[in-house]
N, C-alpha and C positions, 0 to 999 in steps of 0.2 A: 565503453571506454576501456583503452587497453590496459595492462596492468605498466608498471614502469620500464622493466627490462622490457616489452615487446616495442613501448615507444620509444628507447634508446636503439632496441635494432633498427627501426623503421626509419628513425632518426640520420644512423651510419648508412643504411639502403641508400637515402634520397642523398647524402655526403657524398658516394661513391657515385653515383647518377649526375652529381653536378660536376662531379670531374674529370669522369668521362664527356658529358655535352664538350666542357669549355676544351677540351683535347680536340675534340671533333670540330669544335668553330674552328679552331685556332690552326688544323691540317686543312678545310674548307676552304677557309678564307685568306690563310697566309701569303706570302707572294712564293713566287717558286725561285729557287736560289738555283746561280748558274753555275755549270760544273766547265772548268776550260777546257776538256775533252771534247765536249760533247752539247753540241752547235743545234738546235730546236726550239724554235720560237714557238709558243704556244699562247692561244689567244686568251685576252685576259679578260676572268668573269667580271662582275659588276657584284658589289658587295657595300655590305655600309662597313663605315670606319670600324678597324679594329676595336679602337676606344670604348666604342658604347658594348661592345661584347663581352671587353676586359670588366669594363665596371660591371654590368651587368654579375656575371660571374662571380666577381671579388664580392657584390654584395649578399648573393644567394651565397657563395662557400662559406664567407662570413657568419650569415646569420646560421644556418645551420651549423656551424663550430660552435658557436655563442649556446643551438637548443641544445646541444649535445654534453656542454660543459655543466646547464642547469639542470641535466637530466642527471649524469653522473651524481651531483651531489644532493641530488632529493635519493638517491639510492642510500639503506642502511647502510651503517658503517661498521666498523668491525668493533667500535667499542660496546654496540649494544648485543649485549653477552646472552648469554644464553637465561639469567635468572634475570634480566630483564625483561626479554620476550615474555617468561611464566610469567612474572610478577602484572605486565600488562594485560594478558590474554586472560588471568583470574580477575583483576578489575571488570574486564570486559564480561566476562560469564558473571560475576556477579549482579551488573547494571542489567544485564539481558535478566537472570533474575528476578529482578524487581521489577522490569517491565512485564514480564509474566506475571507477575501475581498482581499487579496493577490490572491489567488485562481481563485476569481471572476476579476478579471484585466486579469492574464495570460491568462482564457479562451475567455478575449473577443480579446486579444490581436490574439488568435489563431484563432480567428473566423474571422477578418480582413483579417488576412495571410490567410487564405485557402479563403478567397473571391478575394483576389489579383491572388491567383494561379488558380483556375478556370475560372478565366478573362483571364489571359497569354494562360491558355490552349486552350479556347475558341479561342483566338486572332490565335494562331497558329494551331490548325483546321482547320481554315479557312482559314490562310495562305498556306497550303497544297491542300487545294479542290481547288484555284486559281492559283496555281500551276499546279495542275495536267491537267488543261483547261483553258491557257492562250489566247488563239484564237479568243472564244468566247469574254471574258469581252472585251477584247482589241477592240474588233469590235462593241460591242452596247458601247461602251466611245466614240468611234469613231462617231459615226452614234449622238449619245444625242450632243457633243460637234456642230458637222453641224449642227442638227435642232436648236439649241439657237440659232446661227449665223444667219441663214436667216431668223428666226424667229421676231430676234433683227432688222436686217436692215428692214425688212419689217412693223415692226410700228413704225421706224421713217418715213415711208414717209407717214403711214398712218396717217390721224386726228385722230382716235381713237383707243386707245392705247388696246390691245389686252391682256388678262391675260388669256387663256386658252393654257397655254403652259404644257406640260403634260412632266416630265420628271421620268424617272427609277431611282432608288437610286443605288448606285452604290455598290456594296458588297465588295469592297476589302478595306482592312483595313486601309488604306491610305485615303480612304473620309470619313469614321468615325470617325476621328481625326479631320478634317476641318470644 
């Protein structure tokens, strides 16, 4: 869509184009007026009634005067001053403002969620590969759980307390929570 002044030129363009046509019907189709000099019968065209061309005309100049008068006064006027325009145009940067930071919330808001849902996903991946090979984990839990045990009784009875105890981490999602 044009801006207003390109649709009031375009406006006077087609104005000027219907005033030329009804100039051209009205030289067309007029009757030819006799001069007492000058004696030339010329044959006469075949035309529809002046009438319908007049009206025609009068209603297109018409309505075009009519879009040109509504264009004119959707145009600023000269009371809005120059500290009107600021006062509008800082309104307007302010509301742009707040839709920015409006903006800037939802995206972090969405960046959270899709960190939470990449976590889930992750969580259940891994739920699935423990799944598909419960045998294995089940047996080194098994086997780490024994060596703490004997590990434990055996420096209580020793004097010196033992810290080289080596144990696996255990992947399933249930000790990542603990």
């Amino acid at each position: 869509m044009a801006d207003r002044l390109t649709q009031l030129q375009d406006t006077i363009n087609q104005q000027a184009e219907h005033f030329c046509n009804s100039v051209g019907i009205l030289q067309q189709y007029s009757t030819p007026s006799k001069f007492p000099s000058f004696d030339r019968i010329g044959t006469p065209q075949p035309h529809q009634s002046q009438e319908d061309y007049a009206a025609l005309f009068a209603n297109l100049i018409a309505r075009c005067a009519k879009d040109i008068d509504t264009l004119i006064e959707s145009l600023p006027s000269e009371e809005s001053s120059q500290e009107l325009q600021v006062a509008s145009l800082n309104r307007l940067e302010q509301e742009n403002q707040q839709a920015g930071e409006q903006l800037e919330e939802v995206v972090r808001q969405g960046e959270a969620l899709l960190q939470r849902i990449q976590a889930a996903l992750q969580d259940i991946a891994q739920s699935q590969l423990d799944m598909q090979n419960p045998t294995s984990t089940t047996v080194i839990n098994m086997n780490l759980s024994s060596t703490n045990i004997k590990q434990e009784s055996l420096s209580s009875i020793n004097t010196v307390p033992s810290n080289n105890t080596h144990q696996l981490s255990d992947p399933s999602p249930n000790s990542i929570n603990q």
